[in-house]
Phi, psi and omega in degrees: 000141165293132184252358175279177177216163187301143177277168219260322143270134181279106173286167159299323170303313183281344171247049111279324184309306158009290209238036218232309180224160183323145169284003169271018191234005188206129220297324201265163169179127214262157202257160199276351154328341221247146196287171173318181159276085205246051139315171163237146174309329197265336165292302173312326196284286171350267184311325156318282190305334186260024171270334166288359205244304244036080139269169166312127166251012187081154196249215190230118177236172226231101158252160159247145227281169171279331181264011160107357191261190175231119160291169187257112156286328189192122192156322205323296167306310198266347148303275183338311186296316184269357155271002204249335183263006159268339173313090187270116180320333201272333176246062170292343187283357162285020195227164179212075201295129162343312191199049170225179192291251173292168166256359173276349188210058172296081185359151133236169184245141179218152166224119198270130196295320167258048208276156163278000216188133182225128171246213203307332157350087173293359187220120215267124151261138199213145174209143222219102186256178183311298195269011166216071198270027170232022165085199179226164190295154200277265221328301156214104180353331203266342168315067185342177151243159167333141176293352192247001167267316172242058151261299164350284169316307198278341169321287167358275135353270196322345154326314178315082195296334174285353194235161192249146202252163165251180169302312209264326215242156156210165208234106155290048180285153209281000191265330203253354178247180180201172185299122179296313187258070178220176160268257202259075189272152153243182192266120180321288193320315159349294191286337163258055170238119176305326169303009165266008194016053168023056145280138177296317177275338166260009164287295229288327198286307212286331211265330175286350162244049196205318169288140182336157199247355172226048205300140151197132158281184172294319186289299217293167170250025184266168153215015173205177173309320172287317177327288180309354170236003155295303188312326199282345158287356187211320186263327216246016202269347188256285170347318197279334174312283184318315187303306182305303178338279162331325154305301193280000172288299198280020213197303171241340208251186189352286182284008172341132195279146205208108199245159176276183175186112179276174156198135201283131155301143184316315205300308183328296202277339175258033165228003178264336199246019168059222168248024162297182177296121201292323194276341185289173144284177193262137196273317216284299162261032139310327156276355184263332190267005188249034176264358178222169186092259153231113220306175168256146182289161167308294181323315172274348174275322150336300194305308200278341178301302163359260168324328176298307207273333178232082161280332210278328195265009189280343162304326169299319159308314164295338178269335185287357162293327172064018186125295215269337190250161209226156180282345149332293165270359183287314175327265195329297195290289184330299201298305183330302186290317167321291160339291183332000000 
């Protein structure tokens, strides 16, 4: 059993850690009632800025396991979201994520150092996925870019003398792309990895073997790697300071932003699940807290009832997609045929 406990207040560090080490080795841990990772990019850009802000993000709640962990009850997308801006695409194997997919096509989060364009942000967050690896427009998050921003981009890609192309296809791994409709983005995780003790010259050093050998943005006046960490040593070289600054204030330092956290008592949880099995997790209250934010689909609230009464089946279940399916409808289809 475990004997530590949760601090009483949450750094941004410490609910990134969650998914940070194996799950027998860290105290949180989310029960398997609880659907995938469905944020949308502009919800992760979103919560960034305001953790770079210090606003508030809500707090967390908790029950705890008989062996000493904390299930994760309500958090889950906004744990995940703030582990994703520690995620360094270049070093994947440090992570070990709750519910997302390949570790080759992970989001990654960049923060653009100059940007020319503002939506609602005080801090340009760019997050950058498999089926959109060249981000979304910075003015509004929600945004696709122009069919002619990413021709552009993939103009670009193709430069990249090191990667081999088929005709039809190409492999968007998560080392080779980076956000389009920026100036000067860098990876967010770069900039919060304390072993860089938020130096400016050693990010700069660590980013010259790391970045695409052909980076060029939309903004920027770079059109390769070297361009590019020239500008980011001189003209962008102050910018990167203030970024850092800010960081180690709102993130590690004194003032850090610091989130809550309840946590449910036994009696709670047996008087939530009545006289069903004591031993399942609970459906019920699990569906009161998931009536507001980003709802659950019919197929996942199936899909996670599912899982309470059958944990043992959920690997199978996640695999019977093969790719085209999300485990939610493969659930959805099986019932459907069953019916049938």
């Amino acid at each position: 059993m475990l004997t530590n406990k949760l601090k009483d207040k949450l750094s941004i560090s410490e609910i990134a850690e969650w998914q940070q080490q194996a799950p027998e080795d860290t105290l949180v841990q989310l029960p398997k009632i609880q659907r995938g990772f469905v944020w949308k990019s502009s919800q992760i850009e979103n919560i960034w800025d305001s953790i770079l802000r210090g606003f508030p993000i809500g707090s967390f709640l908790f029950s705890i396991t008989g062996d000493g962990h904390y299930n994760l009850m309500d958090g889950q997308q906004r744990a995940t979201a703030i582990a994703l801006g520690f995620f360094n695409q270049y070093e994947s194997d440090r992570f070990d994520f709750w519910r997302l997919e390949d570790p080759d096509h992970f989001q990654t989060v960049w923060l653009d150092l100059a940007p020319k364009e503002f939506g609602n942000n005080k801090y340009l967050i760019r997050v950058t996925t498999r089926s959109h690896p060249w981000g979304y427009k910075a003015k509004n998050n929600g945004d696709r870019l122009s069919v002619k921003d990413m021709q552009e981009a993939l103009k670009n890609f193709k430069r990249d003398a090191q990667l081999q192309y088929e005709d039809r296809y190409y492999e968007f791994s998560n080392t080779k792309i980076y956000p389009y409709d920026t100036t000067m983005p860098v990876p967010l995780s770069v900039l919060l990895d304390e072993k860089y003790n938020y130096d400016a010259d050693s990010i700069i050093a660590y980013l010259k073997q790391v970045i695409p050998p052909f980076i060029k943005t939309k903004h920027g006046s770079f059109t390769n790697r070297e361009e590019y960490i020239e500008q980011l040593s001189t003209l962008y070289y102050e910018k990167l300071k203030l970024i850092l600054s800010i960081i180690g204030t709102r993130i590690f330092g004194e003032g850090k932003l610091l989130v809550n956290h309840d946590d449910l008592s036994n009696d709670v949880l047996n008087d939530d699940q009545g006289e069903t099995d004591k031993e399942s997790e609970s459906p019920i209250l699990f569906v009161r807290m998931n009536t507001a934010g980003t709802r659950l689909s019919n197929d996942d609230l199936i899909y996670s009832l599912y899982k309470s009464i059958f944990p043992d089946s959920q690997s199978l279940v996640e695999e019977a997609g093969l790719g085209f399916l999300t485990a939610p409808q493969v659930m959805s289809l099986v019932a459907r045929l069953a019916e049938s």
